[in-house]
N, CA, C and O of each residue as an XYZ file, in Angstrom:
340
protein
N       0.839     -1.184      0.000
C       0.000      0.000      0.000
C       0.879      1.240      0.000
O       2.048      1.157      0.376
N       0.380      2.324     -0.387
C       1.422      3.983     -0.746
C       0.473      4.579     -0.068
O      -0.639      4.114      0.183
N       1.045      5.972      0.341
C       0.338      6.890      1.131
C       1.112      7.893      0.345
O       2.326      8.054      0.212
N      -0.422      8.827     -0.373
C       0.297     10.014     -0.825
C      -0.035     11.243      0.156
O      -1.168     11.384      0.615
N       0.756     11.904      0.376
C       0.971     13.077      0.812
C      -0.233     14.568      0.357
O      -0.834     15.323      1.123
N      -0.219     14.536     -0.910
C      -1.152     15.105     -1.486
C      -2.907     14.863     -0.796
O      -3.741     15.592     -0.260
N      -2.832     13.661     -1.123
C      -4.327     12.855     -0.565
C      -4.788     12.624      0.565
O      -5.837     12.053      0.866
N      -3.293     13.469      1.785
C      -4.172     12.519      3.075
C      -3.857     11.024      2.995
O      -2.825     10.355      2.937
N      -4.974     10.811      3.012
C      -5.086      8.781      3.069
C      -5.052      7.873      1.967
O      -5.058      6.642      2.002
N      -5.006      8.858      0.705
C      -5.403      7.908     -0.038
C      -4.307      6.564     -0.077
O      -3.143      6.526      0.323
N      -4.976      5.692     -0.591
C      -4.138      4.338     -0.694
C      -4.158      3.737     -1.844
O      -5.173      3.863     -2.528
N      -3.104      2.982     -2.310
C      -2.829      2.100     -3.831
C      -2.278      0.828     -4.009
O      -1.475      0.646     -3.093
N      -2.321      0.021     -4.633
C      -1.641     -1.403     -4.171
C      -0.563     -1.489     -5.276
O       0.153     -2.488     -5.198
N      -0.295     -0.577     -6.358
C       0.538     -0.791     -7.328
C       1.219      0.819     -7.442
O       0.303      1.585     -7.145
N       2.189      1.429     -7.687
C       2.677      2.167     -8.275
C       3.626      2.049     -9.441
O       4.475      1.168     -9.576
N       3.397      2.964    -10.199
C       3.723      2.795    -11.711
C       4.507      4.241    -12.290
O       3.865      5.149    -12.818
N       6.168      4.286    -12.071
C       6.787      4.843    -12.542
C       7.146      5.695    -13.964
O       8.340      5.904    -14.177
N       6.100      6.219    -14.998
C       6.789      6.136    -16.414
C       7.191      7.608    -16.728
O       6.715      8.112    -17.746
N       7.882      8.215    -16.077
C       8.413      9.558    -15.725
C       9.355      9.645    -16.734
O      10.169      8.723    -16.799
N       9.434     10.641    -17.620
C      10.607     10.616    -18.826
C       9.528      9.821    -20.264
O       9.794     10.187    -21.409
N       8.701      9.071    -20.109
C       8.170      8.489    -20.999
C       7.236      9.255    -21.852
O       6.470     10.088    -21.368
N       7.294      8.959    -23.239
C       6.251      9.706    -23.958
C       5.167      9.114    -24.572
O       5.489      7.981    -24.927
N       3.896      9.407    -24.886
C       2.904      9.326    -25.341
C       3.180      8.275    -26.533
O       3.846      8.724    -27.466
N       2.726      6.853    -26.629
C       1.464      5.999    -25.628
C       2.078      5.632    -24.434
O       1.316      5.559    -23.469
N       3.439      5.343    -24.212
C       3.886      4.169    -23.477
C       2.726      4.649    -21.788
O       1.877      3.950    -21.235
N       3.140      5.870    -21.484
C       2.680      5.927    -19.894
C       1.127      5.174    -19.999
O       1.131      4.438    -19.013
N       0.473      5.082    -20.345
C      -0.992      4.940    -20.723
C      -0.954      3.203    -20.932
O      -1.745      2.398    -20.440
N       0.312      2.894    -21.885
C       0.077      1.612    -22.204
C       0.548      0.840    -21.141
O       0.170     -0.324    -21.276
N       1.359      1.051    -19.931
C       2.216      0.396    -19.213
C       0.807      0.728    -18.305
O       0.095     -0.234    -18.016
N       0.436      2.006    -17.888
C      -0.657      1.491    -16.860
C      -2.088      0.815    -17.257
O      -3.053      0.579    -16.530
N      -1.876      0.544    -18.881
C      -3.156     -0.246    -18.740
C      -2.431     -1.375    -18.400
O      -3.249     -2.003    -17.728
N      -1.553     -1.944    -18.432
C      -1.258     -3.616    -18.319
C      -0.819     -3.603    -16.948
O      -0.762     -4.696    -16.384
N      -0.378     -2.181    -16.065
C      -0.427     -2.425    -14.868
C      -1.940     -2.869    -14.106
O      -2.163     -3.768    -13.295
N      -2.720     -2.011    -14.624
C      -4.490     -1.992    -14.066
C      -4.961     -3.596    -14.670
O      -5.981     -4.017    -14.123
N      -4.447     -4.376    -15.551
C      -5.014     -5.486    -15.556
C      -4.522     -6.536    -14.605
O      -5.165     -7.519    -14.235
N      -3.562     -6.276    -14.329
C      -2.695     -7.130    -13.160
C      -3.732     -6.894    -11.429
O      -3.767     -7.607    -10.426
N      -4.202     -6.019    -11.652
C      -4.965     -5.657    -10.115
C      -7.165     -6.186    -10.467
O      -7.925     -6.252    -11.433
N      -7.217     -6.366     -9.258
C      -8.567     -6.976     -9.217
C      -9.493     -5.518     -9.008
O      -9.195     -4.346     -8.781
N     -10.623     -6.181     -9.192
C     -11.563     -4.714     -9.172
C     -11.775     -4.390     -7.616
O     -12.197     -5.068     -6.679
N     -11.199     -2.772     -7.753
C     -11.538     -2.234     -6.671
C     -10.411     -1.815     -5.961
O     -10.546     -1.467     -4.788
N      -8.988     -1.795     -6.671
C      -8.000     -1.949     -6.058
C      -7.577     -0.450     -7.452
O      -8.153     -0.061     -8.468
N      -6.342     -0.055     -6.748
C      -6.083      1.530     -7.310
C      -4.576      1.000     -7.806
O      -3.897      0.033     -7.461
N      -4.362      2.081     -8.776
C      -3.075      2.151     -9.198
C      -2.829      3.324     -9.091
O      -3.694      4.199     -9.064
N      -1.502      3.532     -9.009
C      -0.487      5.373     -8.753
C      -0.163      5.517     -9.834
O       0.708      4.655     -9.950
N      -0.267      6.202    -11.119
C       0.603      6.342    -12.019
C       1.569      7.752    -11.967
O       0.825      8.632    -11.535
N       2.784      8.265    -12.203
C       3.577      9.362    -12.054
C       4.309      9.362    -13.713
O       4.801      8.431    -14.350
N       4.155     10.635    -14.017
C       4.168     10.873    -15.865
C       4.641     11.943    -15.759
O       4.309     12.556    -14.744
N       5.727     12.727    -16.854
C       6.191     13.894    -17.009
C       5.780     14.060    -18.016
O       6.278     15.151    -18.297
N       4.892     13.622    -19.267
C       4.708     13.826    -20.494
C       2.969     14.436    -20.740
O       1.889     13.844    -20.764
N       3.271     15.559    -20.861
C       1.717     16.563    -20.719
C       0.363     15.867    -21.283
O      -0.816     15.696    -20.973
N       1.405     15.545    -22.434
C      -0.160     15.032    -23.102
C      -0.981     13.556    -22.200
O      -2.072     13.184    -22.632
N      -0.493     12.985    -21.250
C      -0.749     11.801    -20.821
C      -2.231     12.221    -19.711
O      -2.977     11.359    -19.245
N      -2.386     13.808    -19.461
C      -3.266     14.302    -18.916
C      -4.576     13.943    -19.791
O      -5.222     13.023    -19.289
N      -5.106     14.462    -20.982
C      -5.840     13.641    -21.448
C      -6.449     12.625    -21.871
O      -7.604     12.288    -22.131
N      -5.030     12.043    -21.892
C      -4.973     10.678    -22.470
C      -5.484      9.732    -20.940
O      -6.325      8.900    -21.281
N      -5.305      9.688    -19.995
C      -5.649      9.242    -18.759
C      -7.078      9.441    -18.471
O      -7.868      8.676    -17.918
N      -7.250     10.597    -18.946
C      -8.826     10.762    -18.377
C     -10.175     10.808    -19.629
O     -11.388     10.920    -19.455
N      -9.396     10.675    -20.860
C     -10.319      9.925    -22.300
C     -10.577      8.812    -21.622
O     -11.659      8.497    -21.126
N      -9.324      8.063    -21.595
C      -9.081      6.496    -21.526
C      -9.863      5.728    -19.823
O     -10.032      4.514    -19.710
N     -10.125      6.446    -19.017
C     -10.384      6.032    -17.733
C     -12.071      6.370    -18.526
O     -12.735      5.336    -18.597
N     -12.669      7.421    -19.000
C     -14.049      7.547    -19.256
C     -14.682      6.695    -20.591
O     -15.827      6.490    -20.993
N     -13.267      6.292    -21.082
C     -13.841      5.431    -22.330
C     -14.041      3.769    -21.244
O     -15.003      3.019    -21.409
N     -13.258      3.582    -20.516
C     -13.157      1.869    -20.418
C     -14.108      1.764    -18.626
O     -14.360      0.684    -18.091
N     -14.477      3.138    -18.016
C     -15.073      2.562    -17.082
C     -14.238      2.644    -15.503
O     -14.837      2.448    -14.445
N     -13.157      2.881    -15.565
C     -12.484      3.135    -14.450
C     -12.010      4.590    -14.139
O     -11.547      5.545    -14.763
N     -12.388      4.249    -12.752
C     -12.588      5.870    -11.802
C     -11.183      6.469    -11.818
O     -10.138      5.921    -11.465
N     -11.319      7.402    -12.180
C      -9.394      8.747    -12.003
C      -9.797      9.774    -10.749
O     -10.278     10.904    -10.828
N      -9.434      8.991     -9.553
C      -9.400     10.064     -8.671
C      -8.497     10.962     -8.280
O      -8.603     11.747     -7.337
N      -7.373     10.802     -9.212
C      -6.162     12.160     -8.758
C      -6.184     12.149    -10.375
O      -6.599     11.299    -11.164
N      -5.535     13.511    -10.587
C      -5.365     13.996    -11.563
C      -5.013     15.411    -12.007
O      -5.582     16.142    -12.818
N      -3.307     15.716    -10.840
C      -3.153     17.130    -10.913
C      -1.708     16.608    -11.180
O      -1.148     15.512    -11.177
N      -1.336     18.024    -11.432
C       0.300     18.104    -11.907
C       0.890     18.658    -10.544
O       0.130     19.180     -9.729
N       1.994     18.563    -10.347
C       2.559     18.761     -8.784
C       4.272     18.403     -9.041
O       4.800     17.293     -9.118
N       5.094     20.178     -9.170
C       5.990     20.067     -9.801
C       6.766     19.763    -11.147
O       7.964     19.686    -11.420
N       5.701     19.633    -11.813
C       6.030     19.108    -13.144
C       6.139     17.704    -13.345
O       6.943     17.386    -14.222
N       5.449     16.635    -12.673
C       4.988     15.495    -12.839
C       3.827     15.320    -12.176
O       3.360     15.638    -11.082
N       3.299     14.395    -13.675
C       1.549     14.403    -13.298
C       1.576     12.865    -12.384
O       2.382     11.935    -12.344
N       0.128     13.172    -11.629
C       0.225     12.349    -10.644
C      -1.536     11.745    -11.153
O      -2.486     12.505    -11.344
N      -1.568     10.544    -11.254
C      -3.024      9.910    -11.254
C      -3.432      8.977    -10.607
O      -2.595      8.082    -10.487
N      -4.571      8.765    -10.034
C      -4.607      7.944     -9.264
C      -5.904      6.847     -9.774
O      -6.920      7.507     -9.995
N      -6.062      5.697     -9.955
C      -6.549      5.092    -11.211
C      -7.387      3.711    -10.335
O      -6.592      2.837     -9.991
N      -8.592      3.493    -10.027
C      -9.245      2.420     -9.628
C      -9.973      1.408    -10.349
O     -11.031      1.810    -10.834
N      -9.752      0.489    -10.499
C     -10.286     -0.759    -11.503
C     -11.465     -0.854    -11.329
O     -11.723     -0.953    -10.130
N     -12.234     -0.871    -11.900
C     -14.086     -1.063    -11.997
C     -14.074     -2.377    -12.316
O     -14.449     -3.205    -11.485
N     -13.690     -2.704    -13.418
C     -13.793     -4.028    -14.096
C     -13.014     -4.731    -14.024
O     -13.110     -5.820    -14.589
């Protein structure tokens, strides 16, 4: 489990590094991270690549899973990603 600072309490069972990475990979590494986790369980993703802001929150409203973080903080974006399905 992670405890972010930002969130208070929030909690995650996976964190997912793709900092330096560019558009698809951050997106593609946390979808195959989010299939590895059961429903109901969160993933951390941390991204320096701007465009991954949309791309996170198309992709979380296209497939059904909740984005409860989703701010930039220092110049890496921070998301916080819960499996529905």
């Amino acid at each position: 489990m992670g405890y972010d600072m930002t969130l208070g309490t929030a909690q995650w069972q996976k964190m997912l590094d793709t900092k330096g990475l560019q558009c698809p990979l951050p997106l593609l590494k946390a979808k195959r991270a989010l299939s590895q986790l059961e429903a109901g369980q969160k993933l951390k993703v941390l991204a320096t690549d701007a465009g991954s802001q949309r791309d996170f929150a198309a992709w979380t409203r296209l497939t059904g899973h909740h984005l409860h973080q989703n701010q930039c903080i220092d110049g890496v974006y921070h998301y916080l990603i819960e499996k529905i399905i």
